[in-house]
N, C-alpha and C positions, 0 to 999 in steps of 0.2 A: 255325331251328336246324340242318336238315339240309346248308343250303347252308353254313351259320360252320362247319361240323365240315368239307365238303368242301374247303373253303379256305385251312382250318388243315393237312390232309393234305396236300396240294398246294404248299403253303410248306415244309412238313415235308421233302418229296420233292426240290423244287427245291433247297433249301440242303443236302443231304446230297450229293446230284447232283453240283451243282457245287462242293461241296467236294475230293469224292471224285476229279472228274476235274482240278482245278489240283494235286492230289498227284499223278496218275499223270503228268499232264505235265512235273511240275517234277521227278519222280524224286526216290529217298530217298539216292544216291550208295551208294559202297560201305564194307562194315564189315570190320576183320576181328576174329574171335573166334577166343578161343583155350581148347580144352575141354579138360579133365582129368576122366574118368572114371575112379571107385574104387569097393569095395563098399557104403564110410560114403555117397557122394553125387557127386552130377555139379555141375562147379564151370563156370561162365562168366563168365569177367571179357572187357569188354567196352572197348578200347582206341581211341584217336582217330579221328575221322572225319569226313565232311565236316558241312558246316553244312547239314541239313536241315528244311523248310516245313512236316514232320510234328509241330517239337518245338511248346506253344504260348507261348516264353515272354515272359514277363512286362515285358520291356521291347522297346525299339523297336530296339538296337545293333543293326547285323549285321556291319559291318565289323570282322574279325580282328584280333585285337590278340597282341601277344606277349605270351606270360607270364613277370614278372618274378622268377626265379630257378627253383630246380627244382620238377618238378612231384610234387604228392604225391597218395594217393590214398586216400580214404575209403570202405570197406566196408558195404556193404547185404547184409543177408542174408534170403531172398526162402523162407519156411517155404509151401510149395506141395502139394499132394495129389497127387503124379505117381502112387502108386499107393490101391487101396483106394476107397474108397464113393465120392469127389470126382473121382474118376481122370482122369475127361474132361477137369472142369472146369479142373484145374488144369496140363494141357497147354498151354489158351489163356491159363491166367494167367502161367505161364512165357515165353511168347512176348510178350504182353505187358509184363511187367514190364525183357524184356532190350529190347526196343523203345524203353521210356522211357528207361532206362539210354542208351542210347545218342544220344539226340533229348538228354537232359539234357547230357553229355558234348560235342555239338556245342556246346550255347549254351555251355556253359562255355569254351570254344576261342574262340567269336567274343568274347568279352570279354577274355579274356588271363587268365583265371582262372588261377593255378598249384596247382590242385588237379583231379581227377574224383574220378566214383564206379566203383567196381567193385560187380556185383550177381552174388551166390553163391547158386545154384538148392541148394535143401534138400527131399528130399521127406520129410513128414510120416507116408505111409502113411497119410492121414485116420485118425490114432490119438493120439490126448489124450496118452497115454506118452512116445509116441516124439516128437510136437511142443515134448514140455515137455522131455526128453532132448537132443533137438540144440539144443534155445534154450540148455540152460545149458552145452551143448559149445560153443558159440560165444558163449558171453558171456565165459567163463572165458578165452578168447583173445582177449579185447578187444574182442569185436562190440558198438555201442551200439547199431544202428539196424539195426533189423528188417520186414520187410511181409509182412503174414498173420500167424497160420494164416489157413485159411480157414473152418474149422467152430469157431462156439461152444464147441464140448465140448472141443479143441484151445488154442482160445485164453483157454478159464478156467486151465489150467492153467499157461498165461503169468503172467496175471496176479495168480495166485497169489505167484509168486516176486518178481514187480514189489512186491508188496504185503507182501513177507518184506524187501524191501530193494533188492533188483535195479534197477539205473538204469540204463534203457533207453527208448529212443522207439521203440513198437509202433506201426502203422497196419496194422488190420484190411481188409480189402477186400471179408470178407464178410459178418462174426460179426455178429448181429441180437439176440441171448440179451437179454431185459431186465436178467437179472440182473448184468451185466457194465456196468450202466449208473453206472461209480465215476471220483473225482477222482483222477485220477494219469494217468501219462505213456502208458498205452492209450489209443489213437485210434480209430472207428470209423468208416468214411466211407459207409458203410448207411446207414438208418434203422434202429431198432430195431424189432423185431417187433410192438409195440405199433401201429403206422401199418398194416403188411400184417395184423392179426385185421381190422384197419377198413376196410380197402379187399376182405377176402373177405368180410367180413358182406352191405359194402355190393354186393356182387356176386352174391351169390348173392340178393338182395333185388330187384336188378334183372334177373335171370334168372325171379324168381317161384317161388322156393325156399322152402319153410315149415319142413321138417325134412330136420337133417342129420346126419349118421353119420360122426364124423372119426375118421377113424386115424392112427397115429402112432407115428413110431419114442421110444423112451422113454429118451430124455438129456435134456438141461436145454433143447434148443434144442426139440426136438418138446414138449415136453410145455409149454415156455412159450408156444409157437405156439398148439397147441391151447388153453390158458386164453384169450389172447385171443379167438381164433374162437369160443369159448362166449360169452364175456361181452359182445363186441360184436353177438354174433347175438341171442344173449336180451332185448339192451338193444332190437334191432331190431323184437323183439317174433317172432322165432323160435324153433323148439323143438328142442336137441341130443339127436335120438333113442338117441344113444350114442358113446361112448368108448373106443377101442378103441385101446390102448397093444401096443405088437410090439417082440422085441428084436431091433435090424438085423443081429446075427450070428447069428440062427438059420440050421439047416440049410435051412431051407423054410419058404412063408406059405399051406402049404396053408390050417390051422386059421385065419389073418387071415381070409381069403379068404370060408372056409366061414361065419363071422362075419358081416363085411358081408352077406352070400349071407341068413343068416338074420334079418337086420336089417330087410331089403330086403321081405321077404316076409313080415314081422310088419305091417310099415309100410303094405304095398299090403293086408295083411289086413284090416287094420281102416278101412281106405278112403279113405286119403294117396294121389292120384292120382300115378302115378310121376314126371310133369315136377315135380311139386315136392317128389322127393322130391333130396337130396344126398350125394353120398361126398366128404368132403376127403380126401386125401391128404399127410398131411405128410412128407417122402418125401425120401431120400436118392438114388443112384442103384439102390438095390437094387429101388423102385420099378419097374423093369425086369420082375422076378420075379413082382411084387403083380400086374400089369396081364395078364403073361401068364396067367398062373391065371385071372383073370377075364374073361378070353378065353373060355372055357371054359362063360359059364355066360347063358344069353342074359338073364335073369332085371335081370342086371347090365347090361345093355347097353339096358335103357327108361329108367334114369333120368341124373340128372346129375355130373358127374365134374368135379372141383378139386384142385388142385394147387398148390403153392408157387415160394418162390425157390431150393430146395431141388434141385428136379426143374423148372424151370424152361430149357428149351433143350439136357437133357441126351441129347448121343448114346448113352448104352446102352439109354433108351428106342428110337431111333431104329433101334436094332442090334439090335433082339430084335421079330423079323418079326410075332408076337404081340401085345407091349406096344404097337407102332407102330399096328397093325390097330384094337384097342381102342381106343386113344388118341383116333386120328382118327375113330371110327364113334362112337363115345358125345361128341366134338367137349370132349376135356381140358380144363379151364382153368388153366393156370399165370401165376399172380403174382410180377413178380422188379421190383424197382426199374429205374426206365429215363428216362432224361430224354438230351433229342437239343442238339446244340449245335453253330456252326458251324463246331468242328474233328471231331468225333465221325466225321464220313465218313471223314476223313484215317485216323484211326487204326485205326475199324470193317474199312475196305475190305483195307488192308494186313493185319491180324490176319488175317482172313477168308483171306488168298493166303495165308499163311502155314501154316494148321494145315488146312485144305478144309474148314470148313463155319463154320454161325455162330456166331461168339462169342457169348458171354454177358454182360449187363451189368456183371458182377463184374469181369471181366476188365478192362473200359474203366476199372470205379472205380482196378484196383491200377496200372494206366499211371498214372492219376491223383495218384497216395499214392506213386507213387517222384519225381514232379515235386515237391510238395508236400515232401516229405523233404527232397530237394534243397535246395531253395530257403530253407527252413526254415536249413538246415545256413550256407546263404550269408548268410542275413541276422543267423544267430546270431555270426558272424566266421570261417567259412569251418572246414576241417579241425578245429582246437583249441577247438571250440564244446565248450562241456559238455553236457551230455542233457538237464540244466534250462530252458540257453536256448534250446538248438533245441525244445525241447515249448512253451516261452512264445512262440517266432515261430511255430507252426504256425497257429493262431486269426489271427497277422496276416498274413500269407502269402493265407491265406483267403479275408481283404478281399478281396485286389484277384484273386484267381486266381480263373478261370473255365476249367475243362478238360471232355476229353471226355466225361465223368460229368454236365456240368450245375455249376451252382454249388453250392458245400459250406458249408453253414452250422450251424456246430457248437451244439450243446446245453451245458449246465452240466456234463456230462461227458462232453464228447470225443468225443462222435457226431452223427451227420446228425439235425439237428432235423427231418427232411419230405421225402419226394419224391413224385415223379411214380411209378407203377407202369403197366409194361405187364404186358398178356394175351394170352398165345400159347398156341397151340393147334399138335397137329399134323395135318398135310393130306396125302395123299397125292399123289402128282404121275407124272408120267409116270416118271421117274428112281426112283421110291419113295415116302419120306417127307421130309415137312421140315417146321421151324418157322416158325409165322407168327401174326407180331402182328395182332390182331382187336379191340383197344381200349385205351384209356390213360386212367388215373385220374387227373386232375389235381387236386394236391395245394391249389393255392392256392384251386378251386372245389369241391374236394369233391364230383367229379363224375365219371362213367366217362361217355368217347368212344368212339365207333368208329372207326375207322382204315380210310379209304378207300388204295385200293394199298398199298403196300408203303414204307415211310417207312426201308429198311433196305437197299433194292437198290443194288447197284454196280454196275449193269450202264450 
């Protein structure tokens, strides 16, 4: 077994490798963009460019063809967390997303297509209001086709108005809520949270975890997380010592804090040896705050620490000297969807030069969901597609597309039937801190691996 895991690493390594380095040799050519910054929003429409080796598409043309009459241009609007709880996250999804924009636009050029896409950066403010706000300011001007939000509690209230009558093609890139799991023109390209309770049950089971103490920010996305983490751990035959709900705009998590603190110490009281004992963390980035507190209390620092997709690669951990210390000394464990593919380097390495540090799987998924759109859009009959038919090409688009996310294989409502989950931890290093994957759950064996080197390096 040790050596099929070494081997699998090692293939992992090698095909990201030498992905990574026929991008940097063949070079991405140059773009130009053109910005419009206002109070409402920062806009980037992303205009002609050469044909680049980063896009993955779907057929084999590469020679340029003219396009037959003028060219017109269809509107993607990209609902992003530039600021607020997501803030990090949705930096790399912004780079992202203008990336595919642009990798899509190429293929369109080598085929003679006479239409592109333009992609319109909106930030969110990771706030349900304001998400559900600028979608119906952009729908009312004609937007049909939209990517993100990025948080559940954001993108219920999309779906809300979808569900009022609103004819729109949504692709989610991060949203996991079960309860969001409905027939209509919402896409998710996640799994739903249902697969991550079962792959932290089955992880803290393989850690030799007996009881656990999950907290939890208290909107639909934490508090659905935490149902499953009970009910797959219980089924596991483990005991949830407690539930501890928090609201993510409080001024301070002293009182969380002091909570777990008391939990911890009930638990070692009655004679739960600490390695088996657990803290989830269902956790946004305010997580930053929760970990620095518990910095503070050594008590906290014998037993085991979990983490989500949530908090999963987040820099404000990484920026708060505290949270990072904790992190890597109690050895975090965060769960975030992750599956490697042989363009995943092309796009990983590039994002990575782009924003300086590691992206996030999310981020790969919404490159993923503006190609998907695309192509969607081309197969529906190009520009004049109605929102019905490009929602009935997405499922078949799916067939045959394979991108840097891994393959996508929809459910009976519009979301990732399964993935792969990595586990990163943070580590300290000469430079600081940083993330680093320590095991991968593989979905089709229902099994967590270890991860020899580094299956994420562009070096």
């Amino acid at each position: 077994m040790a050596d099929a895991k070494l081997a699998l690493a090692a293939a992992v390594v090698i095909v990201i490798v030498v992905a990574a380095a026929a991008f940097i040799v063949a070079g991405r050519g140059k773009t130009t963009v053109t910005v419009t910054e206002t109070a409402y929003q920062t806009t980037y429409v992303t205009v002609t460019a050469p044909a680049s080796p980063a896009s993955p598409p779907p057929a084999t043309t590469t020679q340029q063809q003219t396009p037959a009459g003028p060219v017109t241009t269809v509107k993607i609007v990209a609902l992003l967390p530039l600021t607020g709880d997501l803030a990090t996250f949705g930096k790399a999804n912004k780079e992202s997303v203008l990336m595919a924009a642009d990798d899509v636009n190429k293929y369109l050029e080598s085929k003679g297509a006479n239409w592109r896409i333009s992609v319109q950066i909106v930030d969110t403010a990771t706030d349900p209001a304001t998400a559900k706000d600028r979608f119906d300011a952009f729908y009312q001007q004609g937007v049909r086709f939209f990517v993100g939000p990025m948080s559940s509690a954001e993108l219920s209230q999309i779906v809300s108005l979808v569900q009022q009558g609103y004819k729109a093609v949504v692709i989610s890139q991060s949203s996991t809520a079960p309860a969001l799991a409905l027939k209509d023109t919402v896409f998710r390209f996640p799994p739903p949270d249902e697969f991550q309770g079962k792959v932290l049950a089955k992880l803290y089971e393989s850690d030799g975890v007996t009881h656990v103490i999950i907290v939890y920010r208290n909107d639909d996305w934490g508090s659905g997380l935490a149902g499953y983490v009970e009910e797959y751990f219980k089924q596991a035959g483990g005991t949830i010592a407690d539930k501890i709900p928090y609201d993510p705009k409080a001024a301070n998590f002293a009182n969380v804090v002091e909570q777990i603190k008391n939990d911890v110490e009930n638990l070692l009281g009655q004679g739960v040896p600490a390695e088996k004992i657990g803290v989830e963390l269902i956790s946004f980035e305010e997580a930053a705050n929760i970990l620095e507190l518990a910095n503070n209390y050594d008590v906290l620092k014998k037993v085991k620490w979990y983490g989500s997709d949530g908090t999963a690669l987040s820099q404000a951990v990484l920026q708060s000297p505290g949270a990072a210390e904790f992190a890597s000394t109690v050895v975090w464990k965060n769960t975030i969807t992750f599956s490697v593919t042989d363009k995943t380097g092309k796009v990983f390495c590039e994002l990575k030069k782009r924003i300086g540090y590691t992206p996030d799987p999310y981020s790969l998924i919404a490159y993923d969901a503006v190609w998907v759109l695309a192509l969607a859009i081309e197969k529906a009959g190009g520009p004049d597609a109605s929102v019905d038919a490009v929602a009935q090409a997405i499922p078949q688009v799916l067939q045959e597309y394979v991108g840097v996310s891994g393959k996508i294989v929809l459910n009976e409502f519009g979301d990732r039937a399964g993935s792969d989950y990595g586990v990163f931890v943070v580590e300290k290093t000469d430079g600081g801190y940083e993330w680093v994957i320590k095991e991968i759950y593989r979905f089709e064996k229902d099994a967590l691996e270890a991860v020899q080197g580094n299956p994420l390096s562009c070096s």
